[in-house]
Backbone as a ProteinNet text record, in pm:
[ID]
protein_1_A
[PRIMARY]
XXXXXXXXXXXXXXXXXXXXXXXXXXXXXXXXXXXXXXXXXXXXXXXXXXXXXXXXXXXXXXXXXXXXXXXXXXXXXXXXXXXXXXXXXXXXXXXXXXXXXXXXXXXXXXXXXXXXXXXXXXXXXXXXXXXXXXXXX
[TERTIARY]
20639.1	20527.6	20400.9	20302.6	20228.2	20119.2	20003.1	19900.9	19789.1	19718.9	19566.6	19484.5	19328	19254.6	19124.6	19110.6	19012.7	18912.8	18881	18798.9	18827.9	18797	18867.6	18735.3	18695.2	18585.3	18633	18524.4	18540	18537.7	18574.6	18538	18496.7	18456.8	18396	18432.5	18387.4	18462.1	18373.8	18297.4	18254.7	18280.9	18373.4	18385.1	18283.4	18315.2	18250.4	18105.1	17990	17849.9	17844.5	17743.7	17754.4	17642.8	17544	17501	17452.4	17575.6	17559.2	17717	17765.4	17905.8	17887.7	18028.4	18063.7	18230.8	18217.5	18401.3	18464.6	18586.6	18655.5	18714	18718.4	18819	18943.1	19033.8	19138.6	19254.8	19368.5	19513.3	19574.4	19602.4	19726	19772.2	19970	20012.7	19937.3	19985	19830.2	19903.6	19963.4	20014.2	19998.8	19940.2	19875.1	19759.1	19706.8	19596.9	19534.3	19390.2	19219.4	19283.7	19225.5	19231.3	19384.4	19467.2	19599.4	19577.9	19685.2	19673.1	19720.9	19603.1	19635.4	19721.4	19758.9	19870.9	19783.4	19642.7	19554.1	19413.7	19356.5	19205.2	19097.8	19053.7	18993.5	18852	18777.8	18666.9	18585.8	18412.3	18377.2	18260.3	18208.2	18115.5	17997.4	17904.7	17789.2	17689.4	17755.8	17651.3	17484	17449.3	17320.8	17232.8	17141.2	17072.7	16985.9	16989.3	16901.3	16790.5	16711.9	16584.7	16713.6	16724.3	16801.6	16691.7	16748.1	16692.7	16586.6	16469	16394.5	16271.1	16334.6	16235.6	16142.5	16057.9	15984	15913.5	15945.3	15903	15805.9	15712.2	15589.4	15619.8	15724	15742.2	15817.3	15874.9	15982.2	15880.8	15752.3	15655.1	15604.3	15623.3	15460.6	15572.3	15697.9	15797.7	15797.3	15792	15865.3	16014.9	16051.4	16167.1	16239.4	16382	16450.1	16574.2	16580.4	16670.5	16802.7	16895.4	17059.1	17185	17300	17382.6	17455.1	17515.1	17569.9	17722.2	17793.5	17947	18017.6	18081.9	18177.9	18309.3	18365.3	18505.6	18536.5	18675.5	18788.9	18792.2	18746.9	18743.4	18868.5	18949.2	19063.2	19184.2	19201	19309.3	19227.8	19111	19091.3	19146.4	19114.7	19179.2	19321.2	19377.8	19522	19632.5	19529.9	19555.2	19625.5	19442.4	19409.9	19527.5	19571.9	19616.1	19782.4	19823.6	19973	20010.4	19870.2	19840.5	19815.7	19732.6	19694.8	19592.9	19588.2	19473.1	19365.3	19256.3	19134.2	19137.6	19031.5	18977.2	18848.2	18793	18660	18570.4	18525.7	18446.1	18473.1	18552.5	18584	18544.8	18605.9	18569.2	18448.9	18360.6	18208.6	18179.7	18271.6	18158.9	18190.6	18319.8	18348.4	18320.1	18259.7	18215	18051.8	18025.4	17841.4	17868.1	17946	17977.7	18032	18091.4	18100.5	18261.2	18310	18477.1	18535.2	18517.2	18523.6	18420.7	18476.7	18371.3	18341.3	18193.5	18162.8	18227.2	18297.1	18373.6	18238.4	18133.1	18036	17903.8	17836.5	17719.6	17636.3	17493.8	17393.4	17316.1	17297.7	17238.3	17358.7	17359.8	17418.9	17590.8	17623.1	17796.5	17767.9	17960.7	17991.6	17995.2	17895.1	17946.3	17914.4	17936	17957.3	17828	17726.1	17543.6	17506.5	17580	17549.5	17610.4	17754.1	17801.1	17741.7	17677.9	17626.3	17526.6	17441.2	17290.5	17356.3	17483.6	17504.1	17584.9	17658.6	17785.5	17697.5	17794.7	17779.6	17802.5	17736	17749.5	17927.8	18000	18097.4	18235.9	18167.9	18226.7	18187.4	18084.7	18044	18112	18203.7	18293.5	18210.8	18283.3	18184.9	18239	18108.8	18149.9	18110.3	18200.9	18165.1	18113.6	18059.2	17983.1	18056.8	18008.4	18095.1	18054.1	18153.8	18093.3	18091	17999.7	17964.3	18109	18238.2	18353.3	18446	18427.1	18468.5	18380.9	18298.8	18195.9	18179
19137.6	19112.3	19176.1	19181.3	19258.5	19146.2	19235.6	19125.9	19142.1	19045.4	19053.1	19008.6	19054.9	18964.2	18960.3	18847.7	18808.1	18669	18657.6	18510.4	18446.1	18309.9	18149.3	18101.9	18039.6	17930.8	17818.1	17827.6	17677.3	17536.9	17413.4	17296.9	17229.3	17150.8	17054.3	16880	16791.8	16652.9	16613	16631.9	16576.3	16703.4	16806.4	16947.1	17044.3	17157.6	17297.1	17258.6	17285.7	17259.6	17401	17372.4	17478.6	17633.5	17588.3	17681.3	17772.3	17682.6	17750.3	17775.2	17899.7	17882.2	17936.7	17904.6	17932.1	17993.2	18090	18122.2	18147.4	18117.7	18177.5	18304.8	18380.8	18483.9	18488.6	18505.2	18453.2	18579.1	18567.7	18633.2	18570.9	18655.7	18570.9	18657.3	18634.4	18747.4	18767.4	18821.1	18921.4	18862.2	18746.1	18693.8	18543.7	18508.3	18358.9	18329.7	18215.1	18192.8	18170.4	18192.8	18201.4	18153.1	18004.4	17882.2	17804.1	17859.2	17818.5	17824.3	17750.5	17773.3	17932.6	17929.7	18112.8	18062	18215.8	18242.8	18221.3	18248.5	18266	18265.5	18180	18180.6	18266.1	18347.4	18484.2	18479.5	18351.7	18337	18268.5	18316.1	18247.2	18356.2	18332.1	18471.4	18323.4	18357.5	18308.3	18390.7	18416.2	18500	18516	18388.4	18364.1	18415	18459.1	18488.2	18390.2	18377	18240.9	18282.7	18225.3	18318.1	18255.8	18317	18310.1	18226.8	18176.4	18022	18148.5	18104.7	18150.7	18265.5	18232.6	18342.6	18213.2	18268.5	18148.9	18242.1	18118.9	18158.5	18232.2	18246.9	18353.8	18509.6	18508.4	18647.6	18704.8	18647.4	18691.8	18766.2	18684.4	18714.1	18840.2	18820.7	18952.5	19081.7	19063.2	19154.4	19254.6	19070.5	19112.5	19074.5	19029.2	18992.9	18946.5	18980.4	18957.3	18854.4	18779.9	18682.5	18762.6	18695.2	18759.9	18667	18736.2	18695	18653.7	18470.4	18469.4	18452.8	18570.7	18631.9	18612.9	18528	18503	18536	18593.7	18666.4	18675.9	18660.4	18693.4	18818	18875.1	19017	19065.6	19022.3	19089	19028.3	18965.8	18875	18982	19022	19158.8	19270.4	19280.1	19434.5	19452.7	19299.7	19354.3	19304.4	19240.6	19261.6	19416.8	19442.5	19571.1	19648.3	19643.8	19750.5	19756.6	19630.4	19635.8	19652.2	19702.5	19700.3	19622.3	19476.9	19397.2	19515.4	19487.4	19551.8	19440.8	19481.9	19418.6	19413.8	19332.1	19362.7	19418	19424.1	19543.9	19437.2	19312.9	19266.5	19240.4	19220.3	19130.3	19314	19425.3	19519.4	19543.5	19525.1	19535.4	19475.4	19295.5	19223.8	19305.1	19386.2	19415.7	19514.9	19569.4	19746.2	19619.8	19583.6	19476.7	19483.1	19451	19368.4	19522	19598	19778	19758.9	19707.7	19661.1	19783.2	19845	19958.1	20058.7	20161.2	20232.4	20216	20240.6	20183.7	20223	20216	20281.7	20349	20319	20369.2	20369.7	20512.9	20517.3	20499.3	20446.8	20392.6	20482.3	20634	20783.8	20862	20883.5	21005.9	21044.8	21142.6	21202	21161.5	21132.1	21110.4	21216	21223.1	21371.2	21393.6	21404.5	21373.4	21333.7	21449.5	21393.1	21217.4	21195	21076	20999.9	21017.1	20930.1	20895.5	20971.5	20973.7	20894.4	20881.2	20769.5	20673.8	20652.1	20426.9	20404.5	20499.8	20472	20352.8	20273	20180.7	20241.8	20189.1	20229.9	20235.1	20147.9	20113.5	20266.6	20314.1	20446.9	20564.8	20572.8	20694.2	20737.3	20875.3	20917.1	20934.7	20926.7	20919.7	21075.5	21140	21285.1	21308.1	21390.2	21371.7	21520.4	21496.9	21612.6	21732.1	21849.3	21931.3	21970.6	21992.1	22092.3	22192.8	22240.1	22404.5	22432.7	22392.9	22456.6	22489.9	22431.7	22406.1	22522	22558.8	22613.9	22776.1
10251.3	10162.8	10219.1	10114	10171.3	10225.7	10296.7	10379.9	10369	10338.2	10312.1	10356.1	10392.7	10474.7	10342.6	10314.8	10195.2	10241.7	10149.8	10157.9	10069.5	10101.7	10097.2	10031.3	9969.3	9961.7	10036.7	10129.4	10194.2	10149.5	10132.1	10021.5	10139.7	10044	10169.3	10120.9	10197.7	10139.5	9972.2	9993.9	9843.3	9749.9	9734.6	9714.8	9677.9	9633.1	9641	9620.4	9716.2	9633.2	9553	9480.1	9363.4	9438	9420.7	9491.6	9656.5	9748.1	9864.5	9888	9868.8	9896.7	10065.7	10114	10237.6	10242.7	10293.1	10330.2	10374.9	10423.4	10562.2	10497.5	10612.6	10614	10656.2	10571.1	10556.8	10593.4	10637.2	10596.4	10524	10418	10337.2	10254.3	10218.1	10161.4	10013.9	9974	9884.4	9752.8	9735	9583.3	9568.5	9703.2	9670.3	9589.5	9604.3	9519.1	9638.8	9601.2	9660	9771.8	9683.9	9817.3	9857.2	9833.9	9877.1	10053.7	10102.7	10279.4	10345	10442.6	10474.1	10555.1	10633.2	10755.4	10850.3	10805.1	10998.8	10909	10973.8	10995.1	11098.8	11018.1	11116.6	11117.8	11049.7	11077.8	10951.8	10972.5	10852.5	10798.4	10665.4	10644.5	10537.2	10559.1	10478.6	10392.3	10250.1	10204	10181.4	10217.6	10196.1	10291.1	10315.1	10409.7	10477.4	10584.4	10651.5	10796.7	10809.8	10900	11070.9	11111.9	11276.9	11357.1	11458.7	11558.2	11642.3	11644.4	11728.3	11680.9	11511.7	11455.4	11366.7	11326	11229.5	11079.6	10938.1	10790.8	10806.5	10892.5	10915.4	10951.7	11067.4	11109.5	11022.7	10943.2	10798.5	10688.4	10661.5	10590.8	10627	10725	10828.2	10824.4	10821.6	10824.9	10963.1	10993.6	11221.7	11206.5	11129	11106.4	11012.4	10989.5	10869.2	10887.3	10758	10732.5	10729.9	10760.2	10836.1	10784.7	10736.7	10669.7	10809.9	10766	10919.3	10898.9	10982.7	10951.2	11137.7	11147.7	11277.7	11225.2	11307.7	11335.9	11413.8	11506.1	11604.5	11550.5	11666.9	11651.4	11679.1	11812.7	11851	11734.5	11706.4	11629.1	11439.6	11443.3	11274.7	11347.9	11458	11504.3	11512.8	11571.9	11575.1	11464.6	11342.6	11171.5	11118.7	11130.3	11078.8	11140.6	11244.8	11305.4	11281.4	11224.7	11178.3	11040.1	10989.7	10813.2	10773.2	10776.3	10684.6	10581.5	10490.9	10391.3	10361.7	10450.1	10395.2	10202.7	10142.3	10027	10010.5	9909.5	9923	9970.7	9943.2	10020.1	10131.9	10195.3	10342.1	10400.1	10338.8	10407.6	10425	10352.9	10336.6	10482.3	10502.2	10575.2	10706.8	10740.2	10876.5	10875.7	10774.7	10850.2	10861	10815.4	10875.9	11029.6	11072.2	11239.4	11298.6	11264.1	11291.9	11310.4	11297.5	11254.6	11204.9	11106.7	10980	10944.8	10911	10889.7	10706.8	10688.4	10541.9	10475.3	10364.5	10289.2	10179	10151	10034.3	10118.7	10100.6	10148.9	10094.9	10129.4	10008	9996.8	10073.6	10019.2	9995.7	9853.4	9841.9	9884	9849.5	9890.3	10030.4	10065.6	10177.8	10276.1	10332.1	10454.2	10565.6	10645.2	10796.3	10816	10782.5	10806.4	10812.3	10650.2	10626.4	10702	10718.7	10779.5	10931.9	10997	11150.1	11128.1	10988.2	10988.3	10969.1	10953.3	10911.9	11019.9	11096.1	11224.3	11251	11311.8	11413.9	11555.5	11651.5	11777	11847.1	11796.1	11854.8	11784.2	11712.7	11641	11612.4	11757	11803.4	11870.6	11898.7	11991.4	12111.3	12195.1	12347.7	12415	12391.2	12453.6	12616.7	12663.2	12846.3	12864.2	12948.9	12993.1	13060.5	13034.3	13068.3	13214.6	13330.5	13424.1	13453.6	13530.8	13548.8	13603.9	13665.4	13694.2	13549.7	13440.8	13263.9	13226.2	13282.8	13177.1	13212.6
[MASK]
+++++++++++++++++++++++++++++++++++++++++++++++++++++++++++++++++++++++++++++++++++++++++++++++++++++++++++++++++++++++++++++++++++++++++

């Protein structure tokens, strides 16, 4: 069967509040429903944006700082998903190229082409070039 890593709405005991959802990221073969029980719990993603501990409603204003979608993941347990073929979905892919997981699948300037692609890389998918020496050279 095939494998998927998606999101779950989280419930909660008095169930779903309406307007703050929350969701795990989920594995599960790719013919269940939403919220049926996954195979593996790979984390949690919060679409809302919320100001981070240590910043304050002022520096948000003054635009010293920005409110941040808060997304936790087992990183090694998506990598070694990804790496036996689970197939992300287009959002869960979205949230892991956020964290540099993936590379974006859609650029927000323009055709895809290497240029562009070098302004959104994440650091962690920069090839690391070594220096050459004058005995190479």
């Amino acid at each position: 069967m095939v494998l998927k890593l998606r999101l779950a709405r989280v419930s909660t005991p008095g169930g779903a509040r309406r307007h703050s959802p929350t969701y795990n990221i989920v594995l599960a073969h790719a013919r269940t429903a939403r919220d049926s029980k996954p195979l593996e719990v790979l984390g949690t993603y919060n679409p809302i944006p919320t100001v981070p501990e240590g910043v304050t409603e002022e520096d948000v204003r003054d635009g010293k700082a920005r409110k941040q979608k808060e997304i936790k993941v087992d990183v090694a347990r998506a990598k070694y998903w990804l790496g036996v073929g689970a197939q992300p979905s287009g959002t869960v892919w979205r949230v892991l190229s956020m964290i540099g997981l993936l590379e974006p699948k859609y650029l927000p300037t323009g055709p895809q082409t290497e240029k562009a692609l070098k302004a959104v890389r994440f650091p962690t998918h920069v090839p690391k070039t070594t220096p050459v020496s004058a005995k190479e050279a």
